[in-house]
C-alpha beads as a LAMMPS data file, in Angstrom:
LAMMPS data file: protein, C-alpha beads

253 atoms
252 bonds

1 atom types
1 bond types

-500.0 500.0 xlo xhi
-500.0 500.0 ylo yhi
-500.0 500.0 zlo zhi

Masses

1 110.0

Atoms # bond

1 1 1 -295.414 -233.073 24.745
2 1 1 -291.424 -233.662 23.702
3 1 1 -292.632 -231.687 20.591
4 1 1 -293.985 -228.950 22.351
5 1 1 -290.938 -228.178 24.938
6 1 1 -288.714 -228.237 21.912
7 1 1 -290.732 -225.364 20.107
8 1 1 -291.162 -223.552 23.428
9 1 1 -287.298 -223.761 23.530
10 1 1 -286.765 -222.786 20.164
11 1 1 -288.887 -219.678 20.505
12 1 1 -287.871 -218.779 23.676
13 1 1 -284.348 -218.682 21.809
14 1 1 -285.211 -217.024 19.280
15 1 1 -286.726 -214.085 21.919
16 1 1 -283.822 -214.262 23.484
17 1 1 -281.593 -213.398 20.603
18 1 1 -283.737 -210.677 18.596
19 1 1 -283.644 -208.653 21.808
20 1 1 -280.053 -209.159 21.681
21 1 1 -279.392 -207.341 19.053
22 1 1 -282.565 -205.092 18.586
23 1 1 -280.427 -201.920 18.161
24 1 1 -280.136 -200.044 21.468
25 1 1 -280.852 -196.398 18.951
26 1 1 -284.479 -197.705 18.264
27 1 1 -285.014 -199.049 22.369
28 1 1 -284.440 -195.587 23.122
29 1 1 -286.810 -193.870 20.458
30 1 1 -289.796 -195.924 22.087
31 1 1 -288.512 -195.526 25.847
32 1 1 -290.173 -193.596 28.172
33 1 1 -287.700 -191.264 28.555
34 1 1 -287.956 -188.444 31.402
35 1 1 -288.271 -184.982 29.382
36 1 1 -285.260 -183.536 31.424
37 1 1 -283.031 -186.408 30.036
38 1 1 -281.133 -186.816 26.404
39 1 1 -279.344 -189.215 24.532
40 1 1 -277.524 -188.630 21.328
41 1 1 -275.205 -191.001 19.466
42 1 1 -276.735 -194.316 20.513
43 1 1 -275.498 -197.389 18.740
44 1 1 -274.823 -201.010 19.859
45 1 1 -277.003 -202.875 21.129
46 1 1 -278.922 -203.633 24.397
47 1 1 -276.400 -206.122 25.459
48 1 1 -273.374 -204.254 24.494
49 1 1 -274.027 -200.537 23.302
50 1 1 -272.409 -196.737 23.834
51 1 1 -274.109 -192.912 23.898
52 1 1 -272.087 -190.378 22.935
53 1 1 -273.933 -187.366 24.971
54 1 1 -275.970 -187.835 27.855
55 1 1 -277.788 -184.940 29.370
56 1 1 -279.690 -184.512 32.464
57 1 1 -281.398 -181.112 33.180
58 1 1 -277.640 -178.690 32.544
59 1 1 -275.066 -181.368 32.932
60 1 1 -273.861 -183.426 29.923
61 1 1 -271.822 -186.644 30.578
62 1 1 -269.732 -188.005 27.172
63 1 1 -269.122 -191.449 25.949
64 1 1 -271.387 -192.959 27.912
65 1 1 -270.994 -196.872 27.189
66 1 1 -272.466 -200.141 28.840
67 1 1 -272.218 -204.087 28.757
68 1 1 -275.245 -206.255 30.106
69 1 1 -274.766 -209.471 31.737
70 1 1 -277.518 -211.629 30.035
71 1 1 -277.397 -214.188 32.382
72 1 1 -278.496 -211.947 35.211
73 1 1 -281.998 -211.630 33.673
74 1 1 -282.414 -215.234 34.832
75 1 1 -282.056 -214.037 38.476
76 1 1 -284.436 -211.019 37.597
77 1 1 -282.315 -208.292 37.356
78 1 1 -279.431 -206.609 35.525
79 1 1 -276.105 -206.554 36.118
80 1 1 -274.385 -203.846 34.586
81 1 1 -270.589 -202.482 33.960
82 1 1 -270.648 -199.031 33.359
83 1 1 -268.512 -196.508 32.141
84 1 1 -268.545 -192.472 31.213
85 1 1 -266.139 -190.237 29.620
86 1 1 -262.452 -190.814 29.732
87 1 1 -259.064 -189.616 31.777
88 1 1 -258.925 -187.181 29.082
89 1 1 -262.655 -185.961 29.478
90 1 1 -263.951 -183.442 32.120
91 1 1 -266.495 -186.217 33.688
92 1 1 -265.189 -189.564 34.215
93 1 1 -265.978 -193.116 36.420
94 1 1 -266.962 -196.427 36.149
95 1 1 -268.987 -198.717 38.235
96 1 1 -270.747 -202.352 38.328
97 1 1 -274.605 -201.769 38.599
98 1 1 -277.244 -204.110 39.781
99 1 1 -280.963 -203.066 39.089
100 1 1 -283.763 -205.157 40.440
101 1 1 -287.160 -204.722 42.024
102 1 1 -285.368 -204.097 45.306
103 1 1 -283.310 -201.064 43.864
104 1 1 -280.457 -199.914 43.029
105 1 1 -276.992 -201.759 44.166
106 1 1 -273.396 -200.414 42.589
107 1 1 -269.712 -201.177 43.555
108 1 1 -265.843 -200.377 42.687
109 1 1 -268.028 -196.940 41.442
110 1 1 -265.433 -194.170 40.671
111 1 1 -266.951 -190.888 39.324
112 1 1 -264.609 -187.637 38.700
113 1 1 -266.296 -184.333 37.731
114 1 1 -265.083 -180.670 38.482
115 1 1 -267.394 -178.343 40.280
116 1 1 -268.526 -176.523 37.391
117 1 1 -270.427 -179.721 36.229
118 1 1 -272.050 -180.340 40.122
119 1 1 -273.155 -176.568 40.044
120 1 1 -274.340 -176.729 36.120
121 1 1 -274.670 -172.932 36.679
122 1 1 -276.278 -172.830 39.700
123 1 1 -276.817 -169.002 41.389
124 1 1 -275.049 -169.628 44.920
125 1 1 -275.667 -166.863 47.436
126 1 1 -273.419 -163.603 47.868
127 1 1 -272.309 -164.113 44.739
128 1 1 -270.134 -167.115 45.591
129 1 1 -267.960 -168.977 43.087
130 1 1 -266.642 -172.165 43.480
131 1 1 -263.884 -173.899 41.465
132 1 1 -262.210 -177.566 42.481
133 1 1 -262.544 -181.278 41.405
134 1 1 -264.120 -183.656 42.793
135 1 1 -263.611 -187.591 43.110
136 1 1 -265.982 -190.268 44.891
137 1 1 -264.931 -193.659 45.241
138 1 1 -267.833 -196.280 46.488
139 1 1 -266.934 -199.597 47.697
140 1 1 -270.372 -200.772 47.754
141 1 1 -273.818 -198.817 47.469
142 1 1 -277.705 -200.148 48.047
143 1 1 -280.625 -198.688 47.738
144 1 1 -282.879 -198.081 50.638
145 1 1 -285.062 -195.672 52.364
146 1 1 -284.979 -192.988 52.350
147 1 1 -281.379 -193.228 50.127
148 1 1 -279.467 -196.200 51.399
149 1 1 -279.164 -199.713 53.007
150 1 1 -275.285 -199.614 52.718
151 1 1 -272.862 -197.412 51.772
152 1 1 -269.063 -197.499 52.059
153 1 1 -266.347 -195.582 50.276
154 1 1 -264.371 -191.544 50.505
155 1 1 -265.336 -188.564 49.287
156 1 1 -262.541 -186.114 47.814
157 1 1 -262.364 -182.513 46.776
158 1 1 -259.447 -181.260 45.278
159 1 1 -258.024 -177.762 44.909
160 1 1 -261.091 -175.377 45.971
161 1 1 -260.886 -172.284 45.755
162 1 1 -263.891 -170.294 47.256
163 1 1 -264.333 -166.670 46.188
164 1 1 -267.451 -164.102 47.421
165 1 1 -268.115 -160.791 48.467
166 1 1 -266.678 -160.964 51.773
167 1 1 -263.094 -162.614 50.365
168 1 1 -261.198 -165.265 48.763
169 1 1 -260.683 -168.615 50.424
170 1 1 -258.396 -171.170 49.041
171 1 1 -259.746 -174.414 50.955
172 1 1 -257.075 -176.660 49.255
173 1 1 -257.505 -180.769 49.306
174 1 1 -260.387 -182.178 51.973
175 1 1 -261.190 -185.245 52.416
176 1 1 -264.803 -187.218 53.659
177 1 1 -265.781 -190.658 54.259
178 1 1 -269.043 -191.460 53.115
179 1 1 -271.611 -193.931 54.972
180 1 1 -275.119 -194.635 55.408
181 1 1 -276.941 -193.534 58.535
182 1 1 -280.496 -194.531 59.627
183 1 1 -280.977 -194.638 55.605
184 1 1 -279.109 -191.175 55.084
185 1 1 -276.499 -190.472 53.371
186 1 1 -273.218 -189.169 55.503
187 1 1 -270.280 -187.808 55.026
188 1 1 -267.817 -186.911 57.877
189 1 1 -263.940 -185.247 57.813
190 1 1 -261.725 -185.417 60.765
191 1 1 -259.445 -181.981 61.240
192 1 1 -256.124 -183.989 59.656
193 1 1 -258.062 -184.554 56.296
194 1 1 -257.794 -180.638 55.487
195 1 1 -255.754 -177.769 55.877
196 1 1 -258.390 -175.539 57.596
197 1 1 -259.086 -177.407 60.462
198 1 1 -262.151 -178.623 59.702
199 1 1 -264.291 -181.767 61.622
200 1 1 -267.845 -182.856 61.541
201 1 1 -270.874 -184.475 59.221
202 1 1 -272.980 -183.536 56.651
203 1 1 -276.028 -185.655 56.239
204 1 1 -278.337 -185.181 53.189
205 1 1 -281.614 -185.512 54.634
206 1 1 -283.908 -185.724 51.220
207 1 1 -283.483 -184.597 47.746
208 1 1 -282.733 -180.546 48.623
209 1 1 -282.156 -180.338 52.705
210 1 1 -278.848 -181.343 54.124
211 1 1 -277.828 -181.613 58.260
212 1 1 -274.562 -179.701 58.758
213 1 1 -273.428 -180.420 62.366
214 1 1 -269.554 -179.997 62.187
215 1 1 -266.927 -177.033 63.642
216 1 1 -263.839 -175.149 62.508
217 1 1 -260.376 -174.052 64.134
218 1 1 -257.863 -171.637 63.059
219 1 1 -254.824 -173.197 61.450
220 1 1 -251.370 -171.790 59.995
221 1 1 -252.606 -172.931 56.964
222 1 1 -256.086 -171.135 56.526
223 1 1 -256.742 -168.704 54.072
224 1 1 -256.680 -164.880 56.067
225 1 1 -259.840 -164.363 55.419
226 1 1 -261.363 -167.560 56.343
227 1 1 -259.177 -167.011 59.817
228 1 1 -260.931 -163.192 59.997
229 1 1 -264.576 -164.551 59.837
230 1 1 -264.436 -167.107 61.731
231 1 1 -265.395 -165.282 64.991
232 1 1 -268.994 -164.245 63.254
233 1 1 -269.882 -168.340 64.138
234 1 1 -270.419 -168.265 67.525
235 1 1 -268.279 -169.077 70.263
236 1 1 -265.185 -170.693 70.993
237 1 1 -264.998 -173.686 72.753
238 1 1 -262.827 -175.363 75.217
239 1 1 -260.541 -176.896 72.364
240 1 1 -260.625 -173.802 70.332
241 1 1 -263.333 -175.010 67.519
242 1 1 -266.011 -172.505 66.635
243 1 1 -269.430 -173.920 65.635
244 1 1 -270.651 -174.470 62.077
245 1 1 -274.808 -176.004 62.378
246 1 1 -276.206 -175.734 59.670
247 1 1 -280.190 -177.479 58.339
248 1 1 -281.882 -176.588 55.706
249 1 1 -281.974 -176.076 51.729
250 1 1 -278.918 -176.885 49.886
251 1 1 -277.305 -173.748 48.729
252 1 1 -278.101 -173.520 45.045
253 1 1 -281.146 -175.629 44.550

Bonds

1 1 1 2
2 1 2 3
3 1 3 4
4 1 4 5
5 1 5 6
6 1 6 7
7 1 7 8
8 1 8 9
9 1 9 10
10 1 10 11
11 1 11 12
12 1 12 13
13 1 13 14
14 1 14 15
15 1 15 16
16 1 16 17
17 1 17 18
18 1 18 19
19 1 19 20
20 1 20 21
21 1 21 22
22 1 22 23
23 1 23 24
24 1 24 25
25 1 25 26
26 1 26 27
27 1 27 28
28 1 28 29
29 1 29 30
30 1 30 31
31 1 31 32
32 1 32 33
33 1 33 34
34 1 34 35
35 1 35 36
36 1 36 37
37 1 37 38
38 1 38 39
39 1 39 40
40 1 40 41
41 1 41 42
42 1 42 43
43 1 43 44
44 1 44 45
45 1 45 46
46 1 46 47
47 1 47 48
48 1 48 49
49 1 49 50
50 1 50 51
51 1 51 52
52 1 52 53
53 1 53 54
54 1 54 55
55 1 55 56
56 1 56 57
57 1 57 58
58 1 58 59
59 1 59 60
60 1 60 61
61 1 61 62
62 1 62 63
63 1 63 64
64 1 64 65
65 1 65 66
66 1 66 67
67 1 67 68
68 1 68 69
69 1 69 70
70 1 70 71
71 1 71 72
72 1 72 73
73 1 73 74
74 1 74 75
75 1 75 76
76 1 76 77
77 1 77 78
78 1 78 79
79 1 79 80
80 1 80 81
81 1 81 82
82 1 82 83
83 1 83 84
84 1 84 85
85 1 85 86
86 1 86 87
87 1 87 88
88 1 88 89
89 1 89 90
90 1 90 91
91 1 91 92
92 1 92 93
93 1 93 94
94 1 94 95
95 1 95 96
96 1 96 97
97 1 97 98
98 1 98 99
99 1 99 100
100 1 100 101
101 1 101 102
102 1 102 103
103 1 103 104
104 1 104 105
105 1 105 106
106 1 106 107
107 1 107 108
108 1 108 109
109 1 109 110
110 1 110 111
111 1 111 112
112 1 112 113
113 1 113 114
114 1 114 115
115 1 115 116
116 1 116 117
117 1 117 118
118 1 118 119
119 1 119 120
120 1 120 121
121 1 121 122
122 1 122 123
123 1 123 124
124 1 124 125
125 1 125 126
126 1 126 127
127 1 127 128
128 1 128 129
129 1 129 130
130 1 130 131
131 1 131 132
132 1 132 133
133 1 133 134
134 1 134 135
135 1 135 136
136 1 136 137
137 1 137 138
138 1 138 139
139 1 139 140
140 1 140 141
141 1 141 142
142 1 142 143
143 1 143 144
144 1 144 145
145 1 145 146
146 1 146 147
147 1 147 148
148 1 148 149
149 1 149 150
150 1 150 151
151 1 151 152
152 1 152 153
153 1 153 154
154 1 154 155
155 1 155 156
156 1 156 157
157 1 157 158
158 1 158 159
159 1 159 160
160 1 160 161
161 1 161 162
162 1 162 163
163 1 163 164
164 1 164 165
165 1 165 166
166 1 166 167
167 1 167 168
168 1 168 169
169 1 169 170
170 1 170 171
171 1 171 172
172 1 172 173
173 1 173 174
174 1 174 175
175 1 175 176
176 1 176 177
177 1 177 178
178 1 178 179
179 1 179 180
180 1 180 181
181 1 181 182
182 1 182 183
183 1 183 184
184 1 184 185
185 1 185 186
186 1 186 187
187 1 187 188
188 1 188 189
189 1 189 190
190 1 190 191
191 1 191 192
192 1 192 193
193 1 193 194
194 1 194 195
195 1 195 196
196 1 196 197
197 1 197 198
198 1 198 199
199 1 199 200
200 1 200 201
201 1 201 202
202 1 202 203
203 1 203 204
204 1 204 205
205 1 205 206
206 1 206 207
207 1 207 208
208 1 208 209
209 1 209 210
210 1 210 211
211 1 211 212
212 1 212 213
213 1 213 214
214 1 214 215
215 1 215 216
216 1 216 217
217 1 217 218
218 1 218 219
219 1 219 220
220 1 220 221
221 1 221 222
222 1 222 223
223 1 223 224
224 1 224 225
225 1 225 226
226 1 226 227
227 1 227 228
228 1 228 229
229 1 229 230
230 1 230 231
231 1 231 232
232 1 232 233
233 1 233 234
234 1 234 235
235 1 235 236
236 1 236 237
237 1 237 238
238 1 238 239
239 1 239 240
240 1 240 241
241 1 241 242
242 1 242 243
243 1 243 244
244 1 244 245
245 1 245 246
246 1 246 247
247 1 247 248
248 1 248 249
249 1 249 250
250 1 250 251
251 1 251 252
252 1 252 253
């Protein structure tokens, strides 16, 4: 019996290691891979590996590199650090990912990507243009339904500048706080996180519908046309905010 725990040691060892280093290159060749997603440049290995181009559907992320926890497999699941691109790259962050049969956990997540990648060429209505950065920091995620158990951390767009057929509106810096709702995914911005006088939430409700129930004052520091059309949203109220409600398809998608 001594005999046979040994060799069921040994080969459970032995497992243990030639999945170690099985190169992560050939994993991916005989992964079900979704047909909408690409990897080039793999090397390394499962434990420890990098990609150098990943694509999903029009956006490409660079250096795309991972380290694996082994010891988290004995808990079933996988604990991850994760990080894409550098400062010096267009898309950038890092996180610490959990995957289990429960979903999808991450924290200290920091992603930076300018709008041009969250649009990937997206046809936005009357013409618009966007241009800007964006930052997300996450304090802690989890998975739930329909999006999240938990979510904590700030949303942060930098330098927009809105252009259309009706005008040009340079939004400037805004900033949201992101949470988690009755399992939706929030974000809310108070009136002294922007320059255009802007408060309310935006929920995403499922994959392409989003909840906008938020409202909009004039400022000294809104763009003139901005300040022009805001009288085509309704009325004033007693504190001088005019109405922006909003549910429905997300612009673009």
């Amino acid at each position: 019996m001594k005999l046979f725990f040994k060799i069921l040691l040994a080969l459970l060892i032995y497992v243990f290691f030639l999945v170690a280093y099985v190169p992560a290159n050939w994993l991916v060749s005989i992964a079900p891979v979704p047909h909408n997603i690409k990897l080039s440049g793999v090397s390394g290995t499962l434990w420890q590996g990098q990609a150098d181009m990943l694509k999903i559907d029009r956006r490409q992320i660079d250096q795309v590199s991972w380290q694996l926890n082994p010891w988290s497999l004995l808990l079933a699941q996988a604990d991850l650090d994760v990080t894409i691109g550098t400062r010096a790259t267009p898309v950038s962050g890092k996180a610490n990912v959990t995957l289990s049969m429960s979903g999808i956990k991450a924290e200290n997540l920091r992603f930076e990507a300018p709008s041009s990648f969250l649009l990937a060429g997206a046809r936005l209505p009357f013409r618009t243009k966007v241009l800007g950065d964006l930052s997300v920091i996450v304090e802690k995620f989890e998975q739930g339904q329909p999006w999240c158990e938990q979510l904590t951390g700030k949303l942060f767009v930098n330098g927009v500048d809105v252009t259309n057929q009706f005008g040009a509106y340079p939004l400037g810096n805004m900033a949201f706080n992101l949470a988690c709702v009755d399992g939706q995914v929030q974000l809310s911005a108070e009136d002294k996180g922007n320059d255009i006088g802007l408060a309310g939430t935006v929920t995403l409700v499922d994959q392409k519908r989003v909840q906008v129930a938020a409202k909009i004052k004039p400022t000294p520091n809104q763009p003139e046309d901005l300040t022009k059309a805001l009288a085509f949203l309704g009325k004033q109220d007693s504190q001088g905010y005019y109405p922006i409600n909003y549910q429905g398809r997300i612009p673009g998608m």
